[in-house]
C-alpha angles and dihedrals in degrees: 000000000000113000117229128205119212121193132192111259096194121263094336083070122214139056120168120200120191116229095191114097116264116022123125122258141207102270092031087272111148117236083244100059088041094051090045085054107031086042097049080053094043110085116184109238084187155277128297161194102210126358114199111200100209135031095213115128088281085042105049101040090043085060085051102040082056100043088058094057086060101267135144103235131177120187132199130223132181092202124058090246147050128264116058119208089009094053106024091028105045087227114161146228120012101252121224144345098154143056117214084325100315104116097226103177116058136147114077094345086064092037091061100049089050093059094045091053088052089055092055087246096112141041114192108222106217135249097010085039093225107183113219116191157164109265091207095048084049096060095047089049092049094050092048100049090049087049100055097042077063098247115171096234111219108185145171080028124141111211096232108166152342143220124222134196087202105307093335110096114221093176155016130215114212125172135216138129098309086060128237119000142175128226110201115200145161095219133017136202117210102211092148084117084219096063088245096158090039096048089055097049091049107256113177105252133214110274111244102185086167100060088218127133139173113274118255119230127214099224113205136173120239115208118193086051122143094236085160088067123102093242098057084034082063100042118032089060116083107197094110105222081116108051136271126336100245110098096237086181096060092035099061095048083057094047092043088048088049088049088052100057098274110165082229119141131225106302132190121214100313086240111190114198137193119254094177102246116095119253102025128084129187095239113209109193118107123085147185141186103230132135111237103205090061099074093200093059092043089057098050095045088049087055097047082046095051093049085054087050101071089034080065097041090052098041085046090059092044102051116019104062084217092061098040085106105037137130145182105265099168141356113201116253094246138022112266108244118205095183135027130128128350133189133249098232139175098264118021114210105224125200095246092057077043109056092034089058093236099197102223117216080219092045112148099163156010149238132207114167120100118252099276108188114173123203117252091220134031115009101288121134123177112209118204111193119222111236082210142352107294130222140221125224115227081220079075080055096074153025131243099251112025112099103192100019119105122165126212131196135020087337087070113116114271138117123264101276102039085058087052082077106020091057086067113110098245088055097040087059105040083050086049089054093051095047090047091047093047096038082062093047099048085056093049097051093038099227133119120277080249094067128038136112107286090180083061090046091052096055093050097054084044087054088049096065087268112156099212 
């Protein structure tokens, strides 16, 4: 069978290019010329087991969980660190490992909290178990704990193609300094978030007729802020035995200065969070309708955003006494998206199954976080609570026919509300554990990811410390 190479083309998405000899081009170039031109820049960086595209919280613990089966794995990063939307996002806490008490994610996810604690670097808020943590120590804990499971880092690397025997990838084609490089495996894991390696395969995608998608938010850290007052003392801390997270107080002087003619744009919460140092909070509160797989419209969302940045920081030290001090510290390297792209898998979680905890015979993971959809314009959010932890089939996993891809993360296949829980980072890395165990198995027992024994998937997570 022929192989294909398919490549980015910015935001309008595909273009194929045909590396048997002889068939036509865009451009009128032959496949031969284009082999002879696109081969002599492709170096190979090496064979392997499992490539995981992303080393966000589904990403990371996906290289480990399949480390740990006794696979070679390789994994690709844009950034020059671990983490993902918690790293590179700002996104905090970590939400959430329990239902009303009950810890419903374990096995690696757990593992690495647990670690991180022990460094200094984390702090569990019962009974939601919100994880609050230091974004640098994250970091640190992430890339250890990748290290010493043996994963091939590939960072500051953009996914920039793949290559296909049919439906089945052979390669990926990533790009950094040393130029282009290919990345050969028997089986891949998509935790781009967007869908990035999917999208390009040609993975059916979840229709969105509406256009419509949930905001993103341009997380940043204050400095010079009173964290000893018994505001920030109420709401930077997300347990829950004190209400709920959003800081009503904050947010009604916002909303009061808006209604009075404040040159203020759309805000979410605002919601303040621990980052663990005195004196400095990760402050959640722009936000901006933009879609994050067209380059042109994120850009210029991340530059509206940044602007808003700095009019809250300046109506926060002019109206809330705790804030009278404070100063940008730090703006994360990147927008927080909360919806992209999501597969068309073989089973779509819907937010009725969600919300009702339909217990899967395929289940590999949880969920534990309420629906959480936030209004793409204005500051509206509709909350939807869960009557029990919910669970994820491994069937939203995958795709119908391709045989050695798995995705991990908020690309999974699932309907819009359900994502409004499942992008959370518990979820995210209980999913990638299940993608990085089953992507192992699938190599071991030679069958398609499509096929193999899902009662057998299921024992080992449980014997991970899984609770499904």
């Amino acid at each position: 069978m022929d192989r294909r190479l398919f490549l980015k083309e910015g935001a309008a998405g595909l273009a194929a290019l045909a590396l048997s000899s002889g068939t036509a081009l865009a451009g009128g170039k032959t496949a031969a010329g284009a082999q002879e031109s696109l081969s002599s820049r492709i170096r190979s960086a090496g064979k392997y087991d499992v490539v995981v595209c992303g080393g966000g919280p589904a990403g990371f613990i996906a290289a480990i969980a399949a480390a740990r089966q006794g696979a070679k794995v390789a994994i690709i990063e844009r950034y020059s660190f671990l983490g993902g939307m918690a790293t590179m996002g700002y996104v905090a806490p970590i939400s959430e490992f329990a239902f009303n008490g009950e810890r419903v994610i374990g096995g690696i996810p757990w593992e690495f909290v647990q670690r991180l604690e022990a460094l200094g670097g984390a702090t569990v808020q019962w009974p939601k178990g919100n994880v609050d943590f230091d974004i640098e120590l994250y970091k640190l804990c992430a890339q250890r704990m990748v290290l010493e499971a043996g994963v091939q880092l590939f960072m500051r690397s953009s996914l920039i193609g793949c290559e296909m025997e049919g439906t089945r990838l052979c390669s990926v084609i990533i790009e950094n300094k040393n130029g282009l490089e290919s990345l050969e495996a028997e089986r891949f894991i998509d935790a781009t978030g967007d869908g990035d390696l999917a999208f390009m395969a040609g993975v059916p995608m979840q229709a969105n007729p509406e256009k419509e998608l949930q905001p993103s938010s341009y997380c940043f850290v204050l400095s010079g802020v009173d964290t000893d007052s018994e505001l920030l003392g109420r709401y930077m801390y997300h347990s829950g035995k004190k209400g709920g997270s959003e800081c009503t107080p904050v947010r009604n002087i916002l909303l009061k200065l808006k209604a009075e003619g404040a040159d203020l744009p759309d805000f979410g919460g605002p919601w303040f969070n621990s980052v663990m140092h005195k004196g400095s909070v990760a402050v959640n509160i722009t936000r901006a309708a933009t879609d994050s797989t067209d380059n042109r419209d994120f850009t210029a969302a991340e530059c509206r955003l940044r602007e808003d940045i700095f009019r809250f920081t300046d109506a926060l030290r002019r109206n809330v006494p705790e804030f009278r001090n404070c100063y940008v510290a730090s703006t994360a390297p990147q927008a927080g998206i909360r919806e992209s792209r999501r597969i068309l898998g073989v089973h779509t979680v819907t937010a009725d199954e969600y919300v009702a905890g339909v217990k899967y015979d395929d289940r590999v993971s949880r969920g534990a976080h309420q629906i959480d959809m936030h209004a793409s314009k204005g500051s509206g959010q509709v909350l939807i609570k869960l009557k029990q932890a919910a669970y994820v089939p491994y069937r939203a996993l995958i795709a119908k026919d391709f045989p050695n891809l798995l995705v991990a993360g908020r690309c999974i296949s699932c309907d819009r509300k359900a994502l409004a829980s499942l992008r959370v980072q518990a979820s995210c890395m209980g999913i990638g554990q299940a993608a990085g165990v089953a992507a192992a198995q699938s190599i071991r027992e030679a069958r398609a990811v499509q096929d193999i024994d899902t009662g057998a998937l299921v024992a080992t997570l449980q014997s991970l410390g899984t609770l499904i």
